[in-house]
N, C-alpha and C positions, 0 to 999 in steps of 0.2 A: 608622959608619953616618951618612949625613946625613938631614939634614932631611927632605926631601926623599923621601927613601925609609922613614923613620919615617912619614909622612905617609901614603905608599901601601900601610902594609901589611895585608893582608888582614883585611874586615870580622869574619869570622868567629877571626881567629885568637887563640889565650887569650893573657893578659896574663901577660906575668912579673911575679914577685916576688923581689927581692932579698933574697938571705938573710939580712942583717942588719937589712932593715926589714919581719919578719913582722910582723901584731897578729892576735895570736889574740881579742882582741876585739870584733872589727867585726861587725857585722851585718848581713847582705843580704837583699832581700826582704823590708822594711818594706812593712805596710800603711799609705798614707794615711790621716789622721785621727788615728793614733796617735803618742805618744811611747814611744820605747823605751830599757828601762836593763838592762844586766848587776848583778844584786845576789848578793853575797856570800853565801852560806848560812852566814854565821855570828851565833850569839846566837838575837836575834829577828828580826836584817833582815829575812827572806824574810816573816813574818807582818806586820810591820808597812809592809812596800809592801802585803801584802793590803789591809791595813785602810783603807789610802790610797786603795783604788782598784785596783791594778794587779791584771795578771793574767800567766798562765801563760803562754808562746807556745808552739805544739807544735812538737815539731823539725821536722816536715814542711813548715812553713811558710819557716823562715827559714835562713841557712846562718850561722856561726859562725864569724869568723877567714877567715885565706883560704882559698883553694881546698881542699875537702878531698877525698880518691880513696879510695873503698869505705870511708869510715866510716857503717856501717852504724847506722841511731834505728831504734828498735821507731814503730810505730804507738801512734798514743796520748800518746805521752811530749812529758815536759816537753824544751824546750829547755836546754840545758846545756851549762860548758867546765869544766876544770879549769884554775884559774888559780895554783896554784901552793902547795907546801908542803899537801898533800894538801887543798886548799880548794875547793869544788867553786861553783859562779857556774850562773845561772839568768838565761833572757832573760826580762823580762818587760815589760810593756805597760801604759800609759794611755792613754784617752783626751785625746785633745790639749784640750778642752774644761775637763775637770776640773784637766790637768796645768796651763792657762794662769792659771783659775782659783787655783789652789797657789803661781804664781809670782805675780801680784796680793797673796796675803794675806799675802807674803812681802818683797815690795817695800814696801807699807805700815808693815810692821812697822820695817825699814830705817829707812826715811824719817823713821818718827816716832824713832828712835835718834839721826839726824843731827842732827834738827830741838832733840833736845833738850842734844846736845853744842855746836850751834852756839850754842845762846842761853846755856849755861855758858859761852862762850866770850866772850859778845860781856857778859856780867856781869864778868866779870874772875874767875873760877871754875875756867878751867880752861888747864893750862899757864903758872901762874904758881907761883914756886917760893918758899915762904918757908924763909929761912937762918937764923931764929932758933933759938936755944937756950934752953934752960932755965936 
């Protein structure tokens, strides 16, 4: 097919996907303002994104992976995939505010790490190798 005719094909018509580059975990149907992450339901993940901040998304908001045909969400329900080795993943949601915020107290924290390996560094403290023996 060329270009050309790639180009003109009908606005309405559905997008392939190749079979070897499914991702059953993409997201479509993001609300602006928010960040969105697939977390694991395993341990305490799912609790401790609560405590962070995030929240539930309901399947009726969002769709899961690509294209899906009569997979049928109840009303009400969490968003959700199965990703693999009976492990079951949950969409959920921050506010982009609080999420930027997390990334800030995150970067600083960095920062002061670099800050303090660079002046080991610049002491002669760090990356220098002593060969002596006992």
């Amino acid at each position: 097919m060329t270009k050309e005719a790639i180009a003109k094909a009908p606005a309405g018509r559905v997008r392939r996907t190749p079979v070897g580059r499914r991702n059953v975990l993409t997201v479509s149907g993001k609300e602006p303002g928010y960040v969105y992450r697939v977390v694991n339901d395993m341990g305490d993940n799912v609790q401790r994104f609560l405590n962070a901040g995030y929240e539930f998304v309901d399947a009726k908001d969002v769709t899961i992976g690509d294209t899906r045909i009569g997979a049928p969400t109840a009303t009400g329900s969490n968003a959700e995939a199965h990703v693999g080795g009976g492990t079951k993943a949950f969409v959920m949601r921050q506010r982009e505010d609080f999420y930027l915020e997390d990334q800030a107290a995150k970067q600083t924290h960095i920062d002061a790490i670099e800050a303090s390996t660079k002046q080991e560094a610049l002491n002669g403290n760090y990356g220098k190798l002593d060969i002596t023996r006992d």
